[in-house]
Backbone bond lengths (Angstrom), bond angles and torsions (degrees), N, CA, C in turn:
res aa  C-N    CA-C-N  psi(-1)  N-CA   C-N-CA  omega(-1)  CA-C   N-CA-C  phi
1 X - - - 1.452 - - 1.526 109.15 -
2 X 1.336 108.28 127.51 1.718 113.26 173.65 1.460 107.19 -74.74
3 X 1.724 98.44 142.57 1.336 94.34 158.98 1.720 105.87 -114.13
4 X 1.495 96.26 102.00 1.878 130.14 -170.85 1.476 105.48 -33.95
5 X 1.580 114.58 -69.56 1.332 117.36 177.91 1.319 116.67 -59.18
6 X 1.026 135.96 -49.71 1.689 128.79 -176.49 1.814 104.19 -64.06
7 X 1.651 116.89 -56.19 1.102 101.75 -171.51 2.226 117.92 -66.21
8 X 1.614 113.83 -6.80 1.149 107.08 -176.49 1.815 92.94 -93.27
9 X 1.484 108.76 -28.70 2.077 84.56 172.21 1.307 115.35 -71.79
10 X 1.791 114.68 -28.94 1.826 91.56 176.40 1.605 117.18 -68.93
11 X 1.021 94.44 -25.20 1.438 85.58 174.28 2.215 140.10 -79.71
12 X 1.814 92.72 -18.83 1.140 109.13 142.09 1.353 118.81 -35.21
13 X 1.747 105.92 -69.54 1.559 98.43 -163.54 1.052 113.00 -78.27
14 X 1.449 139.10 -17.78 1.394 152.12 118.55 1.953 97.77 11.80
15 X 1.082 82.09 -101.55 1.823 92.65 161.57 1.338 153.84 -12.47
16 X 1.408 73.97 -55.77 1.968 90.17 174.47 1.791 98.59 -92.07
17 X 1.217 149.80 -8.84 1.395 154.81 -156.03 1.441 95.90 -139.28
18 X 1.525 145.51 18.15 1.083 134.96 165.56 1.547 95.28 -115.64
19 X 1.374 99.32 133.89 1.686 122.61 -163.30 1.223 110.63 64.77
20 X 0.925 149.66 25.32 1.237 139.15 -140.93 2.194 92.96 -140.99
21 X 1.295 92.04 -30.76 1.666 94.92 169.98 1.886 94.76 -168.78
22 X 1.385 108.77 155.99 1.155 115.26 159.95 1.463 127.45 -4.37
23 X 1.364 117.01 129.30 1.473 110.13 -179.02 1.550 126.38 -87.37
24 X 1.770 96.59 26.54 1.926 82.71 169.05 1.577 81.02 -126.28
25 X 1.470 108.72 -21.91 1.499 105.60 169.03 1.743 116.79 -54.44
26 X 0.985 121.53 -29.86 1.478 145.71 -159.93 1.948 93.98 -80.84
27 X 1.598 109.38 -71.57 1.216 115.81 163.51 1.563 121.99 -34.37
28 X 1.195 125.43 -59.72 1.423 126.56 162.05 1.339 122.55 -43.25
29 X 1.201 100.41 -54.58 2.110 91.05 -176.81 1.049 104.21 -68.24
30 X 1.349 131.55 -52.49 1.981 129.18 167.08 1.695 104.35 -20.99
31 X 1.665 107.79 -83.39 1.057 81.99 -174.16 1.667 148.07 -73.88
32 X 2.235 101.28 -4.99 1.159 93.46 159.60 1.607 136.77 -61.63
33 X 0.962 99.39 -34.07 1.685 113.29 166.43 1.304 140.38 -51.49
34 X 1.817 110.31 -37.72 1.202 119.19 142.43 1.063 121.70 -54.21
35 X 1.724 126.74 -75.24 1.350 113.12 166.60 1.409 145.28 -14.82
36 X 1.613 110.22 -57.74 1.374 107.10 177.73 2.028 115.85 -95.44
37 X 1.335 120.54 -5.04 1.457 119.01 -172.55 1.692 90.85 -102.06
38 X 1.126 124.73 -53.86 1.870 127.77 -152.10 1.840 84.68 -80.03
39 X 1.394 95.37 149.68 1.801 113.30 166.60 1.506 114.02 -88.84
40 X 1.324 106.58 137.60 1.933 115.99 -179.49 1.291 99.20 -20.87
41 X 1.277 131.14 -56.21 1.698 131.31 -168.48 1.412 110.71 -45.33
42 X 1.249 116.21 -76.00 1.668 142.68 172.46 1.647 103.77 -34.35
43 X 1.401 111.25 -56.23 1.948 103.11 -177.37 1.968 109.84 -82.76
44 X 1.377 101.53 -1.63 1.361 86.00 178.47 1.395 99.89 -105.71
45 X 1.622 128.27 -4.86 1.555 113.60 170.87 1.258 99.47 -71.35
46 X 1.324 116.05 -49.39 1.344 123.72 -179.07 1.341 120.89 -21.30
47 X 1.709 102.50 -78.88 1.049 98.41 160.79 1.595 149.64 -83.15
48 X 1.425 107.62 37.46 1.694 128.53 154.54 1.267 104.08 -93.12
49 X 1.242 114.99 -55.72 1.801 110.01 174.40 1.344 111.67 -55.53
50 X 1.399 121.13 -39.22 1.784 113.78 174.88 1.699 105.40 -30.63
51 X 1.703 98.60 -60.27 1.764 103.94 -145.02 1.666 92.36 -90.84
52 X 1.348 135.72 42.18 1.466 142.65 124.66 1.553 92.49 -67.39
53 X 1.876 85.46 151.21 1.443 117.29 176.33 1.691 93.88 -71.46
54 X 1.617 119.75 -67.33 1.449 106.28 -175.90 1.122 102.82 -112.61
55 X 1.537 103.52 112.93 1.650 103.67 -174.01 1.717 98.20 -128.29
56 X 1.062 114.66 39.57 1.168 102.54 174.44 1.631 148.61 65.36
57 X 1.000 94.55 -2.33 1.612 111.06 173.92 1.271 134.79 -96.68
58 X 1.420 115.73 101.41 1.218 104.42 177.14 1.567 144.53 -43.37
59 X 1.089 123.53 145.57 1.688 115.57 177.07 1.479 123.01 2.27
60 X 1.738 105.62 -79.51 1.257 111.63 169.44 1.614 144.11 -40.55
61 X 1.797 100.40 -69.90 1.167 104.75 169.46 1.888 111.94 -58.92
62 X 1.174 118.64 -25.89 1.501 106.29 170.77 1.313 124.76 -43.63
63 X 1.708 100.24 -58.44 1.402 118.80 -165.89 1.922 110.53 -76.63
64 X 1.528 101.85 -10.77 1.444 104.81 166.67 1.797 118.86 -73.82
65 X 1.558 92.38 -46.41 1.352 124.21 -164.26 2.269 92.41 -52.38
66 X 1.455 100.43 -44.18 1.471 107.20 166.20 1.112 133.63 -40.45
67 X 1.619 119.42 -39.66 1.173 138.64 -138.98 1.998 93.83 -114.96
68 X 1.347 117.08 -10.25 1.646 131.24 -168.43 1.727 96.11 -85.93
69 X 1.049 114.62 145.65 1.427 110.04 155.36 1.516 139.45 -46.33
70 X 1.186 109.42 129.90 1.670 112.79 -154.31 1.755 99.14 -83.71
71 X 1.142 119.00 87.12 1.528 88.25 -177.79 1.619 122.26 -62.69
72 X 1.072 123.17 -155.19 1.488 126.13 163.03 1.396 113.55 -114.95
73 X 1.508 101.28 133.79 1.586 101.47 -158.72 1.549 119.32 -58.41
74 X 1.703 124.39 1.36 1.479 117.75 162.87 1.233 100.81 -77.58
75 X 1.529 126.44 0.39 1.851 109.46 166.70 1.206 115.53 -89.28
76 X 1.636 123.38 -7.30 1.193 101.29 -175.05 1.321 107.03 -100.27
77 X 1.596 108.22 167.12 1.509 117.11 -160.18 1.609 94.59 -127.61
78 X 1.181 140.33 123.76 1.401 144.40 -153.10 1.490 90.78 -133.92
79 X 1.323 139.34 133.82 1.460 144.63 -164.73 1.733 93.38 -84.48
80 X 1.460 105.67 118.58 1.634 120.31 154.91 1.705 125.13 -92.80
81 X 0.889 92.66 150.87 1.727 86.92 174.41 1.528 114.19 -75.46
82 X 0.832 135.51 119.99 1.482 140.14 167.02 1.265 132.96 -43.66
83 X 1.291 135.09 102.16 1.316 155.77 -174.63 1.418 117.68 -66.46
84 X 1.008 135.73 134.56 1.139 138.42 156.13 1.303 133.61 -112.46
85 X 1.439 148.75 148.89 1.291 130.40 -130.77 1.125 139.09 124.47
């Protein structure tokens, strides 16, 4: 399952930083940008959706999404539906 909104803003900035400078230069600001604007939550779905086969990410933001801290998958927090009970 995609998570739609996160993978269409990395790829925005994907966007706005492709041609725009060098393409490992390009990779770097992606992922500096994630790093310092998105919250721990947001870069670690991210990067769960990265390591899907089709997860939606273009070239860039992929190869940024690489370059982010890997957490360990008991850090990531994947949205459940809420139970009551």
């Amino acid at each position: 399952m995609h998570d739609d909104n996160l993978v269409r803003m990395a790829n925005d900035i994907g966007n706005f930083f492709r041609g725009a400078v060098p393409h490992d230069e390009a990779i770097e600001a992606i992922a500096a940008h994630i790093g310092k604007f998105w919250t721990r939550k947001m870069q670690a779905k991210l990067v769960a959706q990265a390591r899907l086969a089709d997860c939606g990410l273009d070239e860039l933001p992929l190869a940024a999404v690489r370059r982010l801290p890997q957490p360990d998958d008991s850090a990531i927090v994947l949205q459940q539906p809420l139970t009551h009970g």
